[in-house]
C-alpha positions as CSV (number, residue, x, y, z in Angstrom):
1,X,98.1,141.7,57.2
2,X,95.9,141.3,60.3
3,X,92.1,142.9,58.6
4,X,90.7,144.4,61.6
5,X,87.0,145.8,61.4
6,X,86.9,149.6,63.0
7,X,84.4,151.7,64.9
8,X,81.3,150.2,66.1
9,X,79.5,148.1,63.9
10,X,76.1,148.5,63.5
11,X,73.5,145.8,64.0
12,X,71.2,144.7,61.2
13,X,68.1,147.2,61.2
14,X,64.3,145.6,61.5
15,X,65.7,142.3,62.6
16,X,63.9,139.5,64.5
17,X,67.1,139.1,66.6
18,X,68.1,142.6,67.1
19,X,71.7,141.9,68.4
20,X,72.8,140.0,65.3
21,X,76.1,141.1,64.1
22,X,75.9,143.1,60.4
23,X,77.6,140.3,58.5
24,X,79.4,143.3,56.0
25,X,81.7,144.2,59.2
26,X,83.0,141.0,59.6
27,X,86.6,140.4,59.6
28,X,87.0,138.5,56.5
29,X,84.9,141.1,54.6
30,X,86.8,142.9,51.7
31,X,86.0,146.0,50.0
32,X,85.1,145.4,46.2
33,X,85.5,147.5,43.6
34,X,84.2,146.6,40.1
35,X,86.5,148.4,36.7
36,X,86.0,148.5,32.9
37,X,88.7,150.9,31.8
38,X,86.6,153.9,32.6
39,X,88.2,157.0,34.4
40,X,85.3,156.6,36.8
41,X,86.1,152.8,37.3
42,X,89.4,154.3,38.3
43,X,88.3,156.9,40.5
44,X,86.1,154.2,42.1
45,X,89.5,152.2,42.7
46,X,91.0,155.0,44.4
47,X,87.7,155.7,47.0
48,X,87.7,151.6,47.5
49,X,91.5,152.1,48.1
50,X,91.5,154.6,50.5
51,X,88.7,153.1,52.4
52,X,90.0,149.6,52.6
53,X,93.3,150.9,54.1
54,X,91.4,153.2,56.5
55,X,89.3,150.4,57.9
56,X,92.1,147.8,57.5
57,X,90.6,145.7,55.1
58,X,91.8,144.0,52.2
59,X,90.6,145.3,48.7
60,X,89.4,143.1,45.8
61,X,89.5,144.5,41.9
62,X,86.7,142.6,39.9
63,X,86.5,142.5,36.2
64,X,83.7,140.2,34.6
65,X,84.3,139.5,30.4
66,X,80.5,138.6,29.9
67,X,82.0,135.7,28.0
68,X,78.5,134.2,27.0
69,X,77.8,137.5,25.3
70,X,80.9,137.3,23.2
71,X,79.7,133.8,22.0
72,X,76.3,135.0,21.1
73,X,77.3,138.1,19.7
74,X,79.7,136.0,17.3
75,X,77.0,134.1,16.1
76,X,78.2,132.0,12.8
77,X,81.7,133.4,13.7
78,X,82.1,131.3,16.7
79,X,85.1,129.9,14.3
80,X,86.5,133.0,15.9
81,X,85.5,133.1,19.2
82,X,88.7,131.5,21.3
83,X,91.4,134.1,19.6
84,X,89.1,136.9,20.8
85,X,88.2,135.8,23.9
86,X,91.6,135.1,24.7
87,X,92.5,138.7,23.5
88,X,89.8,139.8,26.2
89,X,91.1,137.8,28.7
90,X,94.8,139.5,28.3
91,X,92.8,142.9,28.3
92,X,90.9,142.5,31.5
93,X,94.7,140.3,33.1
94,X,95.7,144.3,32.1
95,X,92.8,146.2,33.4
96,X,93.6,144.7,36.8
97,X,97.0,144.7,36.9
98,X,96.8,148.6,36.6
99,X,93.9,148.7,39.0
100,X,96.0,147.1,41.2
101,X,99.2,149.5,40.9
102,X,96.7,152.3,41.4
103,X,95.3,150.7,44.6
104,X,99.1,150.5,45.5
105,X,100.4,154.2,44.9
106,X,97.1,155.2,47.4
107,X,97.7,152.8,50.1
108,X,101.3,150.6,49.2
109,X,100.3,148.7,52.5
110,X,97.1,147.5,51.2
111,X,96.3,143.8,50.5
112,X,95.2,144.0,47.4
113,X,93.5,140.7,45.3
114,X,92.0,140.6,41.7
115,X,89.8,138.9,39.7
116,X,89.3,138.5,36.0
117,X,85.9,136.5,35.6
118,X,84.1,135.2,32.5
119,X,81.1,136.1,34.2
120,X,78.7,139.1,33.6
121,X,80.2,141.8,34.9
122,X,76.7,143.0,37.3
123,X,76.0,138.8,38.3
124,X,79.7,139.0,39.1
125,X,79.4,142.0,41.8
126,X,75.7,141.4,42.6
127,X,77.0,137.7,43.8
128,X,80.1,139.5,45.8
129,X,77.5,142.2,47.5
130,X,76.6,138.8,49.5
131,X,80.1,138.8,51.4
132,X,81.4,142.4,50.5
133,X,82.3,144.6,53.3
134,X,80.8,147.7,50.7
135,X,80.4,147.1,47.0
136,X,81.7,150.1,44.8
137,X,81.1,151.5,40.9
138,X,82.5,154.5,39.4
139,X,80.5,156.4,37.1
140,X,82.3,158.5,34.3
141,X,82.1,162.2,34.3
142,X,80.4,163.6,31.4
143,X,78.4,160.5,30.3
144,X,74.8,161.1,30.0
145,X,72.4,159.8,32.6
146,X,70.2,158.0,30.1
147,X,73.1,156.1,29.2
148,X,73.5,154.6,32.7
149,X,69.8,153.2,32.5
150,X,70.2,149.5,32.0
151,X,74.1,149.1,32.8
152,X,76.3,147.2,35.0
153,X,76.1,150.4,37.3
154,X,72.1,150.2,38.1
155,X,71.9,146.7,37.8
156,X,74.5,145.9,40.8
157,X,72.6,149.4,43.0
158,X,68.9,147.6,42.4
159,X,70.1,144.0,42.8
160,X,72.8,143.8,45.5
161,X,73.0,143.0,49.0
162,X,74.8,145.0,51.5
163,X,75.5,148.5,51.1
164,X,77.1,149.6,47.6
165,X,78.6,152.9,46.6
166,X,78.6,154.6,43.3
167,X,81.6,157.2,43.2
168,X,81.2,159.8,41.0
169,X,83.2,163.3,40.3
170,X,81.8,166.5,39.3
171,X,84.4,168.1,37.9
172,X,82.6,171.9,38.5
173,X,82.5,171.2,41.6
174,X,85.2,171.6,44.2
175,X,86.4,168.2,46.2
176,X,84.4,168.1,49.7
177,X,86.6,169.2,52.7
178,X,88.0,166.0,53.9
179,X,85.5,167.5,57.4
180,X,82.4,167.0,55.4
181,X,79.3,165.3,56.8
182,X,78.1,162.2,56.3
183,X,74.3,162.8,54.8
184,X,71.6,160.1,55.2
185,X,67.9,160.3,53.7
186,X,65.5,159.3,56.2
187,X,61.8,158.0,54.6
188,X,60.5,155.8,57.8
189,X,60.5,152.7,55.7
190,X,62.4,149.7,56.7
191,X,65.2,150.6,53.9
192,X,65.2,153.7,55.0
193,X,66.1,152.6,58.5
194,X,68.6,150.5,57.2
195,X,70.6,152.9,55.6
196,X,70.5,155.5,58.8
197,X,72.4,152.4,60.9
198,X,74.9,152.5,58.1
199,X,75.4,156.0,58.3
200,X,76.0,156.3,61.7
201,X,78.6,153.7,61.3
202,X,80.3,155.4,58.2
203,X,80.1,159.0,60.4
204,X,81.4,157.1,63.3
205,X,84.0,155.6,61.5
206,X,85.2,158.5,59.6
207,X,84.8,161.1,63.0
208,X,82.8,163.6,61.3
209,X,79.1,165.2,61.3
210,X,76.0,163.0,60.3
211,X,72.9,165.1,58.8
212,X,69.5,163.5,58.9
213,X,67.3,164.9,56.2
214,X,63.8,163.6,56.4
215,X,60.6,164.9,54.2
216,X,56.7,164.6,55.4
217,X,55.6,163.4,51.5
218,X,56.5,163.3,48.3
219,X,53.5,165.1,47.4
220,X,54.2,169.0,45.6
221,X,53.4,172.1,47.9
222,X,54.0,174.4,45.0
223,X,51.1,176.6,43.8
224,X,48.7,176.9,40.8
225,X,47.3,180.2,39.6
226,X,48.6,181.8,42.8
227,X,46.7,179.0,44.7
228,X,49.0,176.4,47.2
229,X,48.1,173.2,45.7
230,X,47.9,171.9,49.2
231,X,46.8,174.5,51.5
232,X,48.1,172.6,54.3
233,X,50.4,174.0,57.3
234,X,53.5,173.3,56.7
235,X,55.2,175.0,59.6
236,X,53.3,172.8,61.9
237,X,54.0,169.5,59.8
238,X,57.9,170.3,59.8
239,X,57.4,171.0,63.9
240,X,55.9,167.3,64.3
241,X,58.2,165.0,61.6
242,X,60.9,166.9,63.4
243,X,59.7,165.3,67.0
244,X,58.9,162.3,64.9
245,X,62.8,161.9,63.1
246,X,64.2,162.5,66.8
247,X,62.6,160.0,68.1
248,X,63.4,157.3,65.3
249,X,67.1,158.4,65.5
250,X,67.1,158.3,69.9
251,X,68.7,154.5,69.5
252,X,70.9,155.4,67.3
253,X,72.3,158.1,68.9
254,X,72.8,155.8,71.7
255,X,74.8,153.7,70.1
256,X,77.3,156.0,68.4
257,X,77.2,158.8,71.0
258,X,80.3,160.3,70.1
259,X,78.5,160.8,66.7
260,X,77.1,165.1,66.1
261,X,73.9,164.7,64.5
262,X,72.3,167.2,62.6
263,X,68.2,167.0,61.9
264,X,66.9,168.9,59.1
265,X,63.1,168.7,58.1
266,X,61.3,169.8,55.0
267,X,57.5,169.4,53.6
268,X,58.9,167.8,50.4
269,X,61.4,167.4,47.5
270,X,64.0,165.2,49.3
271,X,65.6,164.7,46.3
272,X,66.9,168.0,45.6
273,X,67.8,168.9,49.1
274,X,69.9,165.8,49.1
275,X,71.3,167.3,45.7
276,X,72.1,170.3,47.8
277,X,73.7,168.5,50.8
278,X,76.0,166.5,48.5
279,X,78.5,169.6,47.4
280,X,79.5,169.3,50.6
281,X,79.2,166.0,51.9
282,X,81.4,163.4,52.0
283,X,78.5,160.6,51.4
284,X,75.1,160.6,51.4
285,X,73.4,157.2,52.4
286,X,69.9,156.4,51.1
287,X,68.0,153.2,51.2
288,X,67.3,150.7,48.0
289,X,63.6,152.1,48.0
290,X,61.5,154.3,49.6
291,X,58.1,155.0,50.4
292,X,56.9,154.3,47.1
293,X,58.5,151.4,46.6
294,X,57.7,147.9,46.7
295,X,58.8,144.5,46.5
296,X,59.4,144.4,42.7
297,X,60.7,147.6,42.2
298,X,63.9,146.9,44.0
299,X,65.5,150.3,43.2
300,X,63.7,154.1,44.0
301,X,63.3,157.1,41.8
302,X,65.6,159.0,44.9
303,X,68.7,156.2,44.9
304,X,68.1,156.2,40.9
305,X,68.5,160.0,41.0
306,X,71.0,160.5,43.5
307,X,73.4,158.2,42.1
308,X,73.3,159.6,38.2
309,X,73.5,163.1,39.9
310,X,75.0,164.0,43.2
311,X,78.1,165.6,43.3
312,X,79.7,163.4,46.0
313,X,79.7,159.2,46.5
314,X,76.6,157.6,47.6
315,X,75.8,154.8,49.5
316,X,72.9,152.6,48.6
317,X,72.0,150.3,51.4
318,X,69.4,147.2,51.3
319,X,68.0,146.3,54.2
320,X,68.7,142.2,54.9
């Protein structure tokens, strides 16, 4: 199979050499999808699947045994350890296997790899996000948010490279129209600007809408006592971020003019607007951090959010 990169591929945002070539869109880049024998692992599969074959890509199923775990875990057992570890092995050879067919019944074209690693399953994608044409999780349905906080799924959305998705189904909700928009979360910081180039390309690539949603702060314009806690005006704030968001998306729109875009401007709360956006959407695309990030807190309260809660995929970009 000849893997053919489609659309227009965007260049790296916030470069020094502004024409360089995003290294995710190169030919030899694969699609990655991570599984543990989760129904979200599998819905993952099937959103990596459809979007490998789409884009004419080749798909890789990765399953990391956190052998060194086992081994401490056993402890005084380790007498032990090589029957179960092989036992594990056969499990994950299994996991894949069925990955695999799955990939195969969505897209029995596809060129489809696997791997069955001893390593940790997050240093095993984190390390793939380096090469990966998009690095995708699943995220079971039902399982409660707190029980995300420290997992494989967080761990590989703060630490990886590249842009990785977290697929996730809300089962109240109905499935998007297959016309839905792509959404990206605009903050002015450099991720931030790295995640609108990548959702022009994923808007471009898929022919549909892209909505820019951009807020002035993260500060709370609610009132007190019947008092605005910032009696500021908002109509002429919106007025001006709206020139502002234009502008910042001008060179964009160049790019990919065959892209609609859509601006839409609020005071504050990005996160639940983006909430909103997402029962319709088809992706949203945020950056790693935002504004009040920095450079050792590698993943932000919105991405955190967004991906434990939005009721469509989501794309979490880091800028190079």
């Amino acid at each position: 199979m000849s893997v053919q990169p489609t659309g227009n591929p965007p260049v790296a945002a916030d470069s020094a050499d502004s024409t360089r070539p995003d290294p995710r869109w190169a030919e030899s880049a694969a699609v990655v999808v991570g599984v543990d024998g989760t129904k979200g692992s599998f819905l993952a599969v099937r959103w990596a699947a459809e979007t490998a074959s789409q884009r004419g890509r080749a798909l890789l199923i990765a399953h990391g045994l956190d052998v060194s775990s086992v081994h401490a875990a056993l402890g005084g057992y380790a007498t032990t350890a090589p029957s179960l570890i092989a036992e594990i092995r056969m499990r994950g050879t299994h996991l894949v296997a069925a990955a695999r067919r799955l990939a195969h019944e969505i897209a029995p074209d596809l060129t489809v790899a696997t791997e069955v690693s001893d390593a940790n399953p997050a240093a095993l994608l984190i390390s793939h996000s380096q090469t990966a044409h998009v690095v995708v999780l699943g995220v079971t349905p039902g399982v409660c948010a707190c029980a995300h906080v420290g997992s494989t799924l967080l761990a590989v959305v703060a630490h990886g490279s590249g842009a990785v998705v977290v697929v996730r189904s809300a089962e109240a909700i109905p499935t998007p129209p297959a016309g839905g928009p792509v959404v990206v979360g605009f903050d002015g910081t450099p991720p931030g600007a790295a995640a609108v180039a990548a959702a022009f390309a994923e808007a471009a690539d898929r022919a549909t809408e892209l909505v820019a949603v951009h807020v002035w702060s993260d500060l709370d314009f609610a009132e007190f006592a019947g008092y605005p806690v910032l009696d500021i005006p908002v109509e002429a704030i919106e007025s001006a971020e709206d020139v502002l968001l234009g502008q910042r998306l001008a060179n964009w729109q160049q790019k990919f003019p065959d892209v609609e875009v859509t601006r839409k401007v609020y005071p504050s709360g990005i996160r639940q607007h983006l909430i909103d956006l997402s029962k319709d959407a088809r992706l949203i695309v945020v950056g790693s951090r935002g504004r009040g990030g920095f450079r050792g807190l590698l993943f932000g309260s919105t991405s955190n959010f967004l991906v434990q809660h939005a009721f469509c995929p989501v794309m979490v970009v880091h800028p190079d």
